[in-house]
C-alpha positions in Angstrom: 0.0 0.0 0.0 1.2 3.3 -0.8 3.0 4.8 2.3 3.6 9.1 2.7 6.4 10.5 4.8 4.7 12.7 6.9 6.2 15.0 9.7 3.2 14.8 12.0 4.9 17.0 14.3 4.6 19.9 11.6 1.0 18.5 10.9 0.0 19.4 14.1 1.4 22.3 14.3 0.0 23.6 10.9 -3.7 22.0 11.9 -3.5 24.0 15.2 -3.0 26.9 13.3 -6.4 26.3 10.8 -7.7 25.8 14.5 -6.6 29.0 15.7 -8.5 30.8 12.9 -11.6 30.4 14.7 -10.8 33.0 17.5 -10.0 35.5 14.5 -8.4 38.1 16.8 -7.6 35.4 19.4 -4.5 33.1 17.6 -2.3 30.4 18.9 -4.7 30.2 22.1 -3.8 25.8 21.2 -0.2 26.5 20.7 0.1 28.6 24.6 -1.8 25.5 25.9 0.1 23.0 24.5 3.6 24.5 25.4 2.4 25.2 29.2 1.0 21.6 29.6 4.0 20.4 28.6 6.2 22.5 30.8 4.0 21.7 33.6 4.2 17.4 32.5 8.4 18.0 32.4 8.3 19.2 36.1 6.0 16.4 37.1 8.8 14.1 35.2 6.5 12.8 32.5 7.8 10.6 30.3 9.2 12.2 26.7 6.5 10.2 25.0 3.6 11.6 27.5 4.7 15.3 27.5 4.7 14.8 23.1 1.5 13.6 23.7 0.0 16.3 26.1 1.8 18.7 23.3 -0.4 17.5 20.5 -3.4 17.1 23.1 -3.1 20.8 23.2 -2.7 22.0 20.3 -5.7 20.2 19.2 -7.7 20.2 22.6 -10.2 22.8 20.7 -11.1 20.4 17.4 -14.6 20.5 18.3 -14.7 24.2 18.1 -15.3 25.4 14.5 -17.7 28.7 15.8 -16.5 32.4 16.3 -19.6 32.6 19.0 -18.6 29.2 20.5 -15.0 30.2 20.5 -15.7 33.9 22.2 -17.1 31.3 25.1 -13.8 29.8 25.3 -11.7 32.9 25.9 -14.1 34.7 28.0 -15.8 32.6 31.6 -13.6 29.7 33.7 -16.9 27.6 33.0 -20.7 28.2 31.3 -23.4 25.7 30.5 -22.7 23.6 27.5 -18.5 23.9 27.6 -18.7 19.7 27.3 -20.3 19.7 23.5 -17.1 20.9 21.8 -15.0 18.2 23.9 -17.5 15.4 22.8 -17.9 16.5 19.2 -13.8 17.1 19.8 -13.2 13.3 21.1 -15.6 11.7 18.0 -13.4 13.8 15.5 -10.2 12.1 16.7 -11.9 8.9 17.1 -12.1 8.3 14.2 -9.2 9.4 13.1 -6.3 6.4 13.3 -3.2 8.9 13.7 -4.6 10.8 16.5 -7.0 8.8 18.0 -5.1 8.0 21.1 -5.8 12.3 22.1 -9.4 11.4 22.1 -10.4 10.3 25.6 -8.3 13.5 26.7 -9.8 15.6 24.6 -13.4 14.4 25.8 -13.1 15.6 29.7 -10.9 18.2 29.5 -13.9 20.7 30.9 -14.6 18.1 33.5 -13.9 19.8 37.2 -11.3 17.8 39.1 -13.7 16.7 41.8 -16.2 15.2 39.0 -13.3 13.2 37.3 -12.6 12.0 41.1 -16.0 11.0 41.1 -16.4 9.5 37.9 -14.9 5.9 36.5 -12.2 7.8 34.8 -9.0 6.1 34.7 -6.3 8.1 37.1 -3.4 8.1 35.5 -6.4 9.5 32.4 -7.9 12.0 35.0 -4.6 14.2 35.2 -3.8 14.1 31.5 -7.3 15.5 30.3 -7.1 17.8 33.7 -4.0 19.3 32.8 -5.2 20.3 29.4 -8.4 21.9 31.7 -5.9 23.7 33.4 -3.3 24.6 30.5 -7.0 25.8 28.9 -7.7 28.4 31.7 -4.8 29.5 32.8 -4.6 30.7 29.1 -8.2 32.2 29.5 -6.9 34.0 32.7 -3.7 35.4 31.1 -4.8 36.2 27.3 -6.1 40.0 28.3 -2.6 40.8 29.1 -0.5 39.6 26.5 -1.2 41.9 24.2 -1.1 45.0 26.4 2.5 44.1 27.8 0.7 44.0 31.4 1.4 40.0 32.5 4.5 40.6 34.1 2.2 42.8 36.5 -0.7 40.5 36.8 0.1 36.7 36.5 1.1 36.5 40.6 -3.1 37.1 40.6 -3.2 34.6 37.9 -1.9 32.3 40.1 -3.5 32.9 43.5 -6.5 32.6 41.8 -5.9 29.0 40.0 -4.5 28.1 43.7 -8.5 28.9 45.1 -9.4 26.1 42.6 -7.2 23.6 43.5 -9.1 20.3 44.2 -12.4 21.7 42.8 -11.8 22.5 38.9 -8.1 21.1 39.2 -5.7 18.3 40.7 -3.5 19.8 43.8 -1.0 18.1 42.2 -1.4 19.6 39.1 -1.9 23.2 40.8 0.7 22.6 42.9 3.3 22.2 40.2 2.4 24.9 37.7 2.7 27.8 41.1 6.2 26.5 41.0 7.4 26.7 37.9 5.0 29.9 36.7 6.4 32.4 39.2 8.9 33.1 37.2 8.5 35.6 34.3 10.2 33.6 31.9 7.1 31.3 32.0 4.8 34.1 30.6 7.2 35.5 28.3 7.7 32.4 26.9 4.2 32.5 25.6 5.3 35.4 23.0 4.9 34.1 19.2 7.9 34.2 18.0 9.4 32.3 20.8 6.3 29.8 21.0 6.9 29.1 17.1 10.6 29.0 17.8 10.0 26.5 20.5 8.0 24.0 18.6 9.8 23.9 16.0 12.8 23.2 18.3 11.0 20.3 19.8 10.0 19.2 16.7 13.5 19.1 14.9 14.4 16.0 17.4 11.2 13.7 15.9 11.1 11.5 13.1 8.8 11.4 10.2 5.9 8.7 10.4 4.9 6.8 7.6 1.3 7.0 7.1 -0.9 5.1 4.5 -3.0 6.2 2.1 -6.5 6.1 4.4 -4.3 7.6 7.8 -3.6 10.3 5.7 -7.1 10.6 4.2 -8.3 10.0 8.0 -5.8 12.9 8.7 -7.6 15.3 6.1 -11.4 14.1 6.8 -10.6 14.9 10.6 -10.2 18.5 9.6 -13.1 18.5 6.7 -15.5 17.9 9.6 -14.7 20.9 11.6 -14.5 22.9 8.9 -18.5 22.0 7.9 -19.7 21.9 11.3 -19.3 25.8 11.3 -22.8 26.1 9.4 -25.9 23.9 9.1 -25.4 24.7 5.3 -21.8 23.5 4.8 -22.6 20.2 6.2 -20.6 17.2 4.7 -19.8 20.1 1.7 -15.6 19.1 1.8 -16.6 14.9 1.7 -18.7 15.5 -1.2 -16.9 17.7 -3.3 -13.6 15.3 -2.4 -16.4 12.6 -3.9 -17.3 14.4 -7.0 -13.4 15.5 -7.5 -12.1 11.8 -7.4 -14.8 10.6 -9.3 -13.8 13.0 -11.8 -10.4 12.5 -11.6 -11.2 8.6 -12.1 -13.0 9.8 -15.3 -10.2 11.6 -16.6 -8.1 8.2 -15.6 -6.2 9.6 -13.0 -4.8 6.8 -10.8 -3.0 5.4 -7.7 -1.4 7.9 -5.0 -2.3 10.9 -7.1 -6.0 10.2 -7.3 -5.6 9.9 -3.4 -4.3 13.2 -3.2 -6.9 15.0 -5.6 -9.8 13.3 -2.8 -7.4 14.7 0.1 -7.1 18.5 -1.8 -11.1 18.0 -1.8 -11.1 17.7 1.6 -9.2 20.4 2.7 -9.9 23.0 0.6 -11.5 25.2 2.5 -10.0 24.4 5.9 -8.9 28.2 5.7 -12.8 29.1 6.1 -12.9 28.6 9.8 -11.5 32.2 9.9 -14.8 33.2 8.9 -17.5 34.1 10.9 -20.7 31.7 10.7 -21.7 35.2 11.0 -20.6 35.6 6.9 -21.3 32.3 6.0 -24.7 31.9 7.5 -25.8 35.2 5.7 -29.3 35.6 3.6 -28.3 38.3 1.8 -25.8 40.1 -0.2 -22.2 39.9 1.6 -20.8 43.9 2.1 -17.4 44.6 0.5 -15.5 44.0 4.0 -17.6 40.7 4.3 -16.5 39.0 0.6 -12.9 40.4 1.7 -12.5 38.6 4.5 -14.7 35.5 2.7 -12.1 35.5 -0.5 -8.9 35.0 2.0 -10.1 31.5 2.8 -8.6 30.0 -0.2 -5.1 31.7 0.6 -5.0 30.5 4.6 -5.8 27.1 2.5 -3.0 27.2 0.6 -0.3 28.5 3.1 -1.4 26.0 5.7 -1.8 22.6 3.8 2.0 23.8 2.7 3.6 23.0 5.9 1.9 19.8 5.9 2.4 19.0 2.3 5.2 20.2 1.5 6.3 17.6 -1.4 3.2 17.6 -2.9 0.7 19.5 -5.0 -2.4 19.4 -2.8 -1.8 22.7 -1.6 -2.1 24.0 -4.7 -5.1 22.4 -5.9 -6.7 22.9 -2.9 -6.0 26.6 -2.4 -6.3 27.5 -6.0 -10.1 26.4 -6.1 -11.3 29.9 -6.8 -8.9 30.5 -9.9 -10.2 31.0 -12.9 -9.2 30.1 -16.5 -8.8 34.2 -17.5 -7.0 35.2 -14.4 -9.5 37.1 -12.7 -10.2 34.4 -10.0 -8.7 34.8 -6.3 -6.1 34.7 -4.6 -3.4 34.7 -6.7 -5.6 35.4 -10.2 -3.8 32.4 -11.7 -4.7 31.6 -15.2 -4.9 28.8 -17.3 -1.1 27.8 -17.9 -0.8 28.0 -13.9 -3.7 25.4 -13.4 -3.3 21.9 -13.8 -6.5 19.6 -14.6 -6.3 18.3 -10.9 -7.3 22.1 -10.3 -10.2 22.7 -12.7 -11.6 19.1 -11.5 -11.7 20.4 -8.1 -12.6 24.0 -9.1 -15.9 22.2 -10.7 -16.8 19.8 -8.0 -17.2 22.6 -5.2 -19.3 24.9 -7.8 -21.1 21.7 -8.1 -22.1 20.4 -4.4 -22.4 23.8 -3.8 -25.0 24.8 -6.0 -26.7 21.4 -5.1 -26.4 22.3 -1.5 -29.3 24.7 0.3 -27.6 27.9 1.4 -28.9 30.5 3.7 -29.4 32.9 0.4 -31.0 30.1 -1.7 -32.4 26.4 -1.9 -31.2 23.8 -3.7 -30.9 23.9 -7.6 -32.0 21.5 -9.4 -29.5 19.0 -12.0 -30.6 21.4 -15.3 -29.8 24.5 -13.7 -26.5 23.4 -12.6 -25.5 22.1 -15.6 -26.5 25.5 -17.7 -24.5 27.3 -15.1 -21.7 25.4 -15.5 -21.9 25.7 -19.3 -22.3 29.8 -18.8 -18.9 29.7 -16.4 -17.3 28.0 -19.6 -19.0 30.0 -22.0 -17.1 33.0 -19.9 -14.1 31.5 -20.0 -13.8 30.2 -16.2 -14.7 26.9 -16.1 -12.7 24.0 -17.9 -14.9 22.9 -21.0 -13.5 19.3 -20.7 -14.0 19.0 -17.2 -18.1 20.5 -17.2 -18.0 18.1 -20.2 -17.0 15.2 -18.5 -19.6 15.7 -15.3 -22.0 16.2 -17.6 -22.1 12.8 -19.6 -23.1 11.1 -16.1 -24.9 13.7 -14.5 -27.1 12.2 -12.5 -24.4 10.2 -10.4 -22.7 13.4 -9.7 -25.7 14.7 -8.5 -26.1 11.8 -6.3 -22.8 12.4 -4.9 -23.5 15.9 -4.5 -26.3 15.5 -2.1 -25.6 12.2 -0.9 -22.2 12.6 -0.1 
């Protein structure tokens, strides 16, 4: 079976960043969690393997978070009714996902109190993982107000009197106990400056291998981030599966075969992971979008491309992913490629999302029917945007697209 090199270390790291586009002002909240839980793991003398792990656990602690609204939440109370549903739809995404599925079960308590864990049939050694991330995840809370204003070296003592008032009740003494020690010191908070949290990672991550991963790990990988991107609107739902469906079928058609096939179904996926920058606000709009609204809408496709680099890097999937609102006469964004700069892999993904979309009720309109697709497609070519070949090709077996496109 065809294998992938993949550094999942820079995976991660690049997937924690699509995840910090949901705070849209609020960025590498994940990235602060993950290197304090560490930190506070190495004191405990964690193993190496467990502190990686609470690292990734960190950075991807928020999966189940694809809302601006939901995220505001986050950043804003210690605790408020309904904090579990983003750690339950957060465990079932990496469930099911091969490569990370061993973050689940910390991922799924980790805004449980301390004393309910205690209380609860919770594994231990389980309880102080998933707790540490709860604590890593409010401390961050507590201290995010001051980075920006240069005031934490003034305020985290406070910061820490007042986790030590919780200590036993939201989180493990233990747990409490060790982070006091090691955070009252000011190189703890300044550490939490970006450049020196990127600088960091990427340190840690210069000591760890690449994984091989197989063909439906990686696809696992991409589907795992497909679903959080959808689950920001009712009207997006399954929308990255089924135009990765249409665009392989496609590809198929055009008798594209073995691992780059795969990788035209993975671009499917992830091409819009850079959406979750925008609000549900945008996205779940009747009308017409203002000027500012389709500006910060037409960026998507550009985080798209700059993130699925640093987890691509060998491959072309960042480019047919993030160039799938080019057109063929340049006037397309982001980059207003035109037709020498996109490859058939492109078009066939270009196609499939006008497709499913158009198939797909939207807040602005319902669902068109098969013949008004198809003449919409043929006006696109008949413009000069759309591929001839490729509208050509969907339309000799129209009615299994269609199937795919609302079917999934």
């Amino acid at each position: 079976m065809q294998q992938q090199h993949v550094d999942i270390h820079n995976a991660i790291t690049a997937l924690s960043c699509a995840l910090d586009l949901v705070g849209v002002d609020e960025v590498r909240h994940g990235k602060r969690v993950a290197i304090m839980a560490r930190a506070i793991a190495r004191h405990l003398n964690w193993s190496e393997v467990d502190c990686l792990s609470i690292l990734y656990a960190g950075m991807l602690h928020d999966c189940g978070v694809s809302r601006v609204h939901e995220h505001h939440q986050l950043t804003e109370t210690l605790e408020w009714d309904g904090a579990e549903d983003h750690c339950i739809r957060g465990a079932d995404y990496l469930s099911a996902c091969p490569p990370l599925a061993h973050l689940s079960a910390e991922i799924r308590y980790h805004h449980t109190r301390w004393e309910d864990l205690l209380a609860s049939s919770v594994d231990h050694r389980l309880c102080l993982r998933t707790n540490l991330l709860y604590l890593a995840d409010r401390i961050d809370m507590l201290q995010a107000p001051f980075l920006s204003t240069g005031h934490i070296l003034t305020e985290y003592p406070a910061i820490i009197a007042q986790i030590k008032t919780l200590s036993g009740i939201l989180f493990a003494p233990e747990l409490v106990d060790a982070f006091a020690e090691i955070a009252d010191v000011e190189a703890f908070w300044l550490a939490m400056e970006p450049e020196y949290l990127d600088e960091d990672l990427r340190s840690i991550g210069s000591h760890i291998p690449t994984t091989l991963l197989d063909i439906p790990a990686l696809k696992e990988l991409a589907r795992l981030f497909s679903r959080v991107v959808d689950a920001k609107s009712p009207y997006t739902d399954e929308h990255s599966q089924r135009v990765a469906h249409i665009a392989r079928q496609l590809a198929m058609d055009f008798g594209i075969k073995g691992y780059e096939l795969e990788q035209v179904e993975i671009a499917g996926l992830l091409h819009d992971i850079g959406k979750l920058r925008v609000s549900e606000d945008i996205i779940d709009k009747p009308g017409s979008l203002t000027p500012e609204e389709r500006a910060t809408m037409h960026r998507h496709s550009y985080d798209t491309f700059r993130i699925l680099q640093r987890v691509f890097d060998d491959s072309k999937i960042p480019l047919w992913a993030g160039f799938h609102h080019e057109t063929l006469i340049g006037d397309g964004y982001p980059f207003k490629n035109g037709t020498k700069e996109l490859d058939l892999e492109c078009r066939i993904i270009t196609v499939a999302d006008i497709f499913q979309a158009l198939a797909q009720e939207r807040p602005y309109r319902h669902t068109m029917s098969l013949e008004y697709i198809l003449d919409d497609l043929q006006s696109r070519v008949a413009s000069g945007h759309l591929d001839a070949g490729v509208v050509a090709k969907l339309t000799e077996n129209a009615a299994l697209y269609y199937r795919l496109a609302v079917a999934g």
